[in-house]
N, C-alpha and C positions, 0 to 999 in steps of 0.2 A: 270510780270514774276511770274510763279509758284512757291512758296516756302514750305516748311514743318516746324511745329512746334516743338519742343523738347518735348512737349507729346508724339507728333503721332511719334516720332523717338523711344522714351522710348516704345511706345507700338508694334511697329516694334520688337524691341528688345529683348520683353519679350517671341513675338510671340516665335521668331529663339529658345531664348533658348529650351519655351517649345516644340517646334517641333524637336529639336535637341537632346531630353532625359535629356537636364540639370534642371535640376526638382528645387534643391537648390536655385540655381543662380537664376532659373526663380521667386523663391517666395523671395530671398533676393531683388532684382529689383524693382520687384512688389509692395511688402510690401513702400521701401524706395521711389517707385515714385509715388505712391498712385496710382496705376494702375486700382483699384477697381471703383477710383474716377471717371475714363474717360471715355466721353459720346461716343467714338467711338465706332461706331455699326462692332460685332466680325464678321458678317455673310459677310459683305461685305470687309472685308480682306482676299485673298486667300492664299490658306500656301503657304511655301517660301515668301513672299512679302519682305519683307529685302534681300534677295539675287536677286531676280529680280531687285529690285528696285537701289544698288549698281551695277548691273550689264548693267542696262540701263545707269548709272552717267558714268561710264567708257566709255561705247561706243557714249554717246555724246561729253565728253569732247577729242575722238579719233579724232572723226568726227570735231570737233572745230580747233584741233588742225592741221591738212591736208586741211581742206577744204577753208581756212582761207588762207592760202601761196599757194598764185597762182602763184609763181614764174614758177613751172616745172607742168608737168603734171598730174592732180590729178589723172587720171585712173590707172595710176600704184599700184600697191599694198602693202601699206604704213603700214607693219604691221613691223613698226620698237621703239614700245614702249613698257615697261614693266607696269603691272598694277600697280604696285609701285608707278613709275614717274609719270604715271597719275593724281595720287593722291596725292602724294608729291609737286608736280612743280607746278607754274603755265604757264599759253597760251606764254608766249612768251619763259620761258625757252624749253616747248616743240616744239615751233616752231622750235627754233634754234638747236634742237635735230634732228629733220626734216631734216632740209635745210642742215645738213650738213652732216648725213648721204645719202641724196639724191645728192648733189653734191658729193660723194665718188662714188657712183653709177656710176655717169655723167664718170668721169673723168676716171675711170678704170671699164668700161665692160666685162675687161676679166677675173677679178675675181669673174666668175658668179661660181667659183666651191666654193670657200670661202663662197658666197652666200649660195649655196647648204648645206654647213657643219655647216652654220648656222638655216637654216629653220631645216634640222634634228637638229641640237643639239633641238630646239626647239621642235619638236615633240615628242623626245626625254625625255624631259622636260614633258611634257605634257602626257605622257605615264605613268611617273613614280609617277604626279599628282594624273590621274587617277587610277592608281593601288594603292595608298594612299590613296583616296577615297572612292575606294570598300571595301581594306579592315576596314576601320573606318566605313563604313554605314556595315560591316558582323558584327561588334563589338556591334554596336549599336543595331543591329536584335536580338544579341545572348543574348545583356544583356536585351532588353524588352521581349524576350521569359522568359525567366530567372524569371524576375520581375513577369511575368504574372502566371508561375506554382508556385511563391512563394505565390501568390494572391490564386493560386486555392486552394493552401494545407492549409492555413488559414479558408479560406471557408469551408474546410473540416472539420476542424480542431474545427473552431464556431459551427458548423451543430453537432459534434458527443461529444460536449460540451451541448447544448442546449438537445438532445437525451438524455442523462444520466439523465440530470436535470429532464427532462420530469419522465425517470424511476422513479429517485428518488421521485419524488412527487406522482406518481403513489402508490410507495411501501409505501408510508406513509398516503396516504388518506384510503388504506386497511387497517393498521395496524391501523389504528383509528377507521374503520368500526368493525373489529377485536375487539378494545378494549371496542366498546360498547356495542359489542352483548354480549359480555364476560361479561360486569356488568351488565345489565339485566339479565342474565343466572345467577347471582349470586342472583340479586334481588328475580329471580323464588324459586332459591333454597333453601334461607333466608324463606321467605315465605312456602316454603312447608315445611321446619324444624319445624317450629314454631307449623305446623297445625301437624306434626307427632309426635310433643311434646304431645300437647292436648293427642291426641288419646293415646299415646302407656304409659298415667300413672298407668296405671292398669294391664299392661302386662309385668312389668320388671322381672318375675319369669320367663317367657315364654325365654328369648331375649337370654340369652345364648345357651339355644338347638340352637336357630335359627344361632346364630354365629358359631358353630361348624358346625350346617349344611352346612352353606355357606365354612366354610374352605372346608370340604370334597368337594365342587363342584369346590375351584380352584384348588386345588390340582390335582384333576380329568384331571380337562383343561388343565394343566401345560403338566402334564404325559402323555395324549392323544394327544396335540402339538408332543410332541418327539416321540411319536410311529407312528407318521403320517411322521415325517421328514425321520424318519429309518437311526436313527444314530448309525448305525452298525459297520460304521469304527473309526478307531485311538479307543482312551479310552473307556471303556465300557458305556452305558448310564446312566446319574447320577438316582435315587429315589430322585426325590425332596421334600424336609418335608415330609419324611415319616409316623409321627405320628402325622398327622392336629388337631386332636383331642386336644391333650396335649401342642402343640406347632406348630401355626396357621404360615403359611408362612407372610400373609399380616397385612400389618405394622397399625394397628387402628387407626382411627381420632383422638381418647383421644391422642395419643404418636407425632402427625405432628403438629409442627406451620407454617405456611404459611406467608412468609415476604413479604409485599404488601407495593408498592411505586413506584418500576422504572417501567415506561411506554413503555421499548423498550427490549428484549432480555437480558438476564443475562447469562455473556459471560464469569467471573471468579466469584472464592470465595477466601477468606483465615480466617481458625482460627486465632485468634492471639494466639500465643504462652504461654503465663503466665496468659489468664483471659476467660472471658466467650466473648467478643467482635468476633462478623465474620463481616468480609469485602465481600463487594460483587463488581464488576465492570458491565458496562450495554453500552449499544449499546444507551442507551439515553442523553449519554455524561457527566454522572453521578457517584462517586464507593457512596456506602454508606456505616455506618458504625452502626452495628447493635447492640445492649445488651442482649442478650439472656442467662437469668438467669432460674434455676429451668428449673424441670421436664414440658413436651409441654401442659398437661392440666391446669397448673395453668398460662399457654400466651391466653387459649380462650377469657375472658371477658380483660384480661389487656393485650394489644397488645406490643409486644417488640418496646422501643424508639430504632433512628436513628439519625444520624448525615447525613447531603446530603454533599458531595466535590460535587461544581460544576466545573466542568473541559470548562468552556464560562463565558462569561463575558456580562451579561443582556440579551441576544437574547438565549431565548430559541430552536429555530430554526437554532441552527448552525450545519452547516454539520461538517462530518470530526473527531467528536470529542468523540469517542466511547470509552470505555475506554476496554481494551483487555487484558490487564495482571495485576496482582496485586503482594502484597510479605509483611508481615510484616517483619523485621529484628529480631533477634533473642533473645532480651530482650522483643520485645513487644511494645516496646514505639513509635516505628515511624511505617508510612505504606506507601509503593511506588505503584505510578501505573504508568502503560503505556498508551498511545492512540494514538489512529490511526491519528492527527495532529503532533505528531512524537515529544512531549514533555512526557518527563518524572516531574512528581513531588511528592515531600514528604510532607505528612502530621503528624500533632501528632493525637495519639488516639483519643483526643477529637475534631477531624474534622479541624484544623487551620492548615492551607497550610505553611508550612517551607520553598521553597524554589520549584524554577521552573526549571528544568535543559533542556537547551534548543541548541541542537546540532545537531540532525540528520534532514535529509531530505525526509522523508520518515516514514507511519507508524512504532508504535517499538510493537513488536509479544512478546518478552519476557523478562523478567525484573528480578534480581535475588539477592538479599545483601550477601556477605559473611559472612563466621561464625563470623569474628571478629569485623561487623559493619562499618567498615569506608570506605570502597569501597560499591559502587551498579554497576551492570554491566547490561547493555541495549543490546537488537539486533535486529535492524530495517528493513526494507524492502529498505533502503539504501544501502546495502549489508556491512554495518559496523559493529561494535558492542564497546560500548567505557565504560571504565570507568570511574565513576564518585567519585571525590571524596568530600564526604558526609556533612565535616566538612566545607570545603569554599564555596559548591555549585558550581565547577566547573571542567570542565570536565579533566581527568590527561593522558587518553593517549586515541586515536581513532583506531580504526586495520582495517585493508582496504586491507583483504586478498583475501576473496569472490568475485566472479562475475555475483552472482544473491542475492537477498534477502535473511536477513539472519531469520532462524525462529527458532532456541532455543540457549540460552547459558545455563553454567549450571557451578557453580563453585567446581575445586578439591580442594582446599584447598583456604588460603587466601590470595593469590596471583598470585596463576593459574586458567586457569579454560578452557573449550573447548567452542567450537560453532559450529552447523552447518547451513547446506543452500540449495537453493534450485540446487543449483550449484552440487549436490550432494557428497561434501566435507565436511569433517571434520579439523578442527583446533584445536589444544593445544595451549594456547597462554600464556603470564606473565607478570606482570605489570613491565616494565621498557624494556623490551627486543622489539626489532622493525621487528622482525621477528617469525613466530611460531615455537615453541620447537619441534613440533612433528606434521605431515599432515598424515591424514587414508584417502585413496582411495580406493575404495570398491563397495559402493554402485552405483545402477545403476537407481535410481529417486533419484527424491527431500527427502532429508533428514529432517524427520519431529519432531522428537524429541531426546533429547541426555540427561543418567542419569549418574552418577558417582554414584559407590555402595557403602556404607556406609564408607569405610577404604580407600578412594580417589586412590583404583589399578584398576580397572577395568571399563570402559567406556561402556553404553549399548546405543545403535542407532537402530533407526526404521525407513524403508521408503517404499516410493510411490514400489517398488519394490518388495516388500510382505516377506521383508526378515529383521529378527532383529540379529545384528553381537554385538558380546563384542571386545574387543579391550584393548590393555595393552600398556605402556610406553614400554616395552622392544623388542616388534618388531613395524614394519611397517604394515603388514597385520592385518587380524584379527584375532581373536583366535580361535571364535568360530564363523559358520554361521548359523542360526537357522530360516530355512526351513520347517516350517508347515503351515503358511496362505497362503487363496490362494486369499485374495486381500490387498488391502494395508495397513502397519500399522500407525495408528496417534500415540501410545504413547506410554512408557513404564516406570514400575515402582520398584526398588526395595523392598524387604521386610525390614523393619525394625529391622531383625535377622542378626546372624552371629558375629563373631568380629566387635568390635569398637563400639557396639549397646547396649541397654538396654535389649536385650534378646541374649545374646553371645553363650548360648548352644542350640538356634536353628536353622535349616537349614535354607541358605542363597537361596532367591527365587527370579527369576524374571516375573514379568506380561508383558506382551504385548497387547495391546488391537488392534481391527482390523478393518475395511470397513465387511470382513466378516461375522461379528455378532457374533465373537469367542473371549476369551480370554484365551489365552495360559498363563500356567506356565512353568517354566524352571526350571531345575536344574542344575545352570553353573559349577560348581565344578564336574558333571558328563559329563555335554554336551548333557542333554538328555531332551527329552519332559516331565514333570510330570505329567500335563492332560489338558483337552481343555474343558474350561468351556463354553457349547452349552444350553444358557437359554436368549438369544436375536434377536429378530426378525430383527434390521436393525444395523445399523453400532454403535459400540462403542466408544465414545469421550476419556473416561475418567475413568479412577482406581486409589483407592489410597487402603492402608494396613491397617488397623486400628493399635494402636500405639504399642501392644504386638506381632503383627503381625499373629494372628490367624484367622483372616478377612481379606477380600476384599470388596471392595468396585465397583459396577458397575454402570457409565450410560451410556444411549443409546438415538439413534434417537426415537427408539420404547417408548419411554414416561417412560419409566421402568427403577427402580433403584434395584439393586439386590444387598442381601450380603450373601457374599458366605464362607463359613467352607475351608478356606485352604487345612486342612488334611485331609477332607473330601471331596471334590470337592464335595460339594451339597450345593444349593440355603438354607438359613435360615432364611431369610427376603426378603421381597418386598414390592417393594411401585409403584404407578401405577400415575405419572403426567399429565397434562394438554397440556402440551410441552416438545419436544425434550430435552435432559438433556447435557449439554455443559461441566460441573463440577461437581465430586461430591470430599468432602473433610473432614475427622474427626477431633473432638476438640483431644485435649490432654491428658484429660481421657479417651480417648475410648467410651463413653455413648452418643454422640451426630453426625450425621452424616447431612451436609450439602450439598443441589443439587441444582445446578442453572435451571434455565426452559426456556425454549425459549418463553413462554408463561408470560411474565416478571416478574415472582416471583419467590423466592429462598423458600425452604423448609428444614425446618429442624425437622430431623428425630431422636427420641428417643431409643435407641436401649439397649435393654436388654433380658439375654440367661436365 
């Protein structure tokens, strides 16, 4: 007699599950009956073989059971057993199941209609089988279709994972080709100093005609730039440095230190407030922290020391870890940065990491301490922006107002402060409160940065919309909308004047800087334009006021950092870089100006009228 093993039954078993979509069940089975283990060969089991195979046990144990009692006539059609019984009972209790519904038969034929409402009930039966089996095998279609797009969008999902990586590796193999060609280029340069040393020691009487020469030939360039552009509308055209002679527009090599170190993009700075210390942040996953003492000729031979914050932990190669925003607090003593792994941390001046604040899910774009120190306030690409508080290292409240990434906070006093987003909203928000004080709806792009003017009343905003609006706590709208670029603004700056300021008796001014290579001043207390400073070739990053507020500060994509006479609106310095200018920012005396470079060094510029 043919028999079967409890192997080949466990592998029958495992088949059905796996044929049947139970995936689990098939690898719990599997796993517990060592299914791995058995020499049965897979090619020669057809699917379904367990439901065949139970299907065949039923119709012989029928055929056993009928053909076996040959009391009455086997030809009649003896489908008077349930699959159950089958399997339940054995041969004689089925026989006797048989015999005596077939002597019921015998005995009354004329309830062949009883008969009838039974074969239907059965059909019956079998219909609504079947209609329970189509729709369990459409379940089963629906859910491996399912499974199978969740398969494809993974695939997708690996492939444009892998692509990135690719970029990225791409953009760092050039940035390396970049950095070599750049220090040969310096080697040439070194080298050719050396030999125009030799040569030129007998010509230093000569060397100043020759440097006024050259002033009068950029001056020349400057001014023939603008008559070429025909800047004939809005402001009149500025005379840039008009006496080159007496007072050279370009900023001397004797007067620039050049701070060399980070190997990737310098993407913030900050003076620190009470000393000669700048902070710098970098796209190398790096800030650093600089000492920059005395006038820039006496940094040539003795180079300004550095502290490195490494923001990785022993792999140099980590992605992710850029560092994007920076801030001393307003004593000096501590220094906050951001980065694109969506950690904020504090350091002390002398480069030791205080504490690691670690909450958002997403880059954090801007980073801000209040005047009074104990709050820092972050706004991520999370679309959050949370306070942190300073003394425990952790975080006191989260705001989760926003519905896209948020890209500036900025605080009014010490315990409010706004943010906005790309959502093109603005919020007022307050530490304790679980809703905003105040929403400005307005703008019509991304909202790209937000300043509070000096005396915490008035709110100034820039965006993708080419439009810069002020905004007051006592309405909803705006106040003012100021309507002169004609492509998008990244930033904007108040003047260091007016009430609440160290210069209280002068006009209160706002910068805008543009995508159009323009930066507007404003006169908010009129509402009106006060001129459009046209001395940049490509798009403007970045302006700050120098600390009396009688300067400006420019940088640009175009390599060039300009400082520009206020009440003047005319160019008074420039400086001409290597790279795109992401920052530029003044010490606290007024006499030193610092510019990040996309070309990975920070420059600091000596300025004197």
């Amino acid at each position: 007699m043919i028999s079967i093993t409890s192997a080949e039954l466990n592998y029958l078993i495992f088949r059905y599950l796996n044929e049947s979509g139970f995936a689990h069940s098939a690898f719990a089975l599997g796993y517990e009956a060592g299914i791995n283990k058995s020499t049965i060969d897979a090619n020669l089991v057809p699917p379904g073989a367990l439901v065949t195979f139970i299907q065949k046990g039923i119709q012989y144990l029928e055929l056993e059971a009928n053909l076996s009692n040959d009391d009455l006539d086997t030809d009649e059609d003896f489908q008077f057993l349930h699959p159950l019984d089958l399997i339940t009972k054995d041969v004689v209790e089925l026989r006797k199941i048989i015999k005596d519904k077939k002597e019921n038969i015998q005995k009354d034929k004329g309830k062949g209609k009883e008969k009838e409402i039974i074969v239907n009930g059965r059909e019956h039966d079998r219909s609504v089988a079947m209609d329970k089996d189509k729709e369990l095998a459409r379940e089963k279609e629906n859910e491996r279709q399912q499974r199978e797009k969740e398969k494809e969008r993974d695939r997708e999902r690996i492939e444009k994972e892998k692509e990135r990586e690719r970029d990225r590796e791409r953009i760092e193999k050039e940035k390396e080709r970049e950095r070599i060609e750049k220090e040969k280029e310096r080697d040439r340069e070194r080298a050719e100093k050396e030999k125009e040393k030799e040569k030129e020691k007998g010509k230093e009487k000569e060397k100043p005609f020759e440097d006024t020469s050259d002033a009068n030939n950029i001056g020349d360039e400057i001014n023939g730039r603008f008559e070429e552009n025909g800047t004939n509308t809005g402001p009149e055209p500025m005379d840039i440095c008009p006496s080159l002679a007496s007072l050279p527009c370009e900023i001397p090599d004797s007067d620039v230190t050049v701070l060399e170190g980070h190997t990737s993009e310098v993407f913030a700075c900050a003076w620190n407030p009470t000393g000669s210390l700048l902070a710098s942040g970098s796209g190398d996953s790096t800030a650093r922290i600089w000492t920059v003492e005395g006038p820039s000729s006496s940094n040539i031979e003795n180079e300004p020391s550095n502290v490195v914050l490494r923001h990785f932990k022993g792999r140099t190669n980590e992605k992710s870890k850029d560092v994007t925003t920076l801030d001393w607090n307003v004593d000096g003593t501590l220094l906050a940065t951001g980065s694109y792994d969506g950690q904020a941390r504090i350091w002390s001046r002398t480069g030791e990491l205080i504490s690691t604040l670690n909450k958002h899910k997403g880059p954090i774009f801007s980073l801000k301490w209040n005047k009074k120190g104990d709050f820092l306030l972050s706004g991520s690409v999370d679309k959050t922006a949370i306070v942190w508080d300073v003394k425990t290292g952790e975080w006191r409240q989260q705001f989760e107002f926003h519905t896209a990434p948020a890209l500036d906070v900025d605080w009014r006093n010490n315990t409010s402060f706004a943010t906005c987003s790309t959502d093109s909203m603005i919020y007022v928000c307050k530490v304790g409160e679980n809703r905003p004080i105040k929403s400005f709806q307005g703008h019509q792009g991304e909202v790209n940065a937000i300043k509070w003017d000096p005396t915490g009343s008035l709110l100034a905003s820039c965006s993708d919309d080419s439009t810069a609006k002020i905004w007051t706590m006592k309405q909803d709208t705006c106040l003012l909308d100021l309507r002169e670029h004609s492509k998008e603004i990244y930033t904007v700056r108040w003047s260091p004047t007016g009430p609440g300021t160290n210069n209280p008796n002068q006009q209160l001014v706002l910068a805008s800087a543009s995508f159009d290579s323009t930066i507007k001043l404003w006169d908010v207390e009129a509402g009106r334009l006060l001129q459009s400073l046209d001395g940049h070739r490509d798009p403007v990053y970045s302006v700050a006021f120098s600390p009396n507020g009688e300067y400006l500060a420019s940088g640009s994509l175009d390599k060039c950092m300009h400082v520009w006479s206020v009440k003047e609106a005319k160019i008074v310095k420039t400086f001409s870089g290597n790279g795109g200018i992401f920052e530029v920012c003044w010490n606290k005396e007024g006499d030193k100006i610092a510019a990040c470079f996309a070309n990975n060094v920070v420059c600091v510029l000596d300025f004197r009228m």
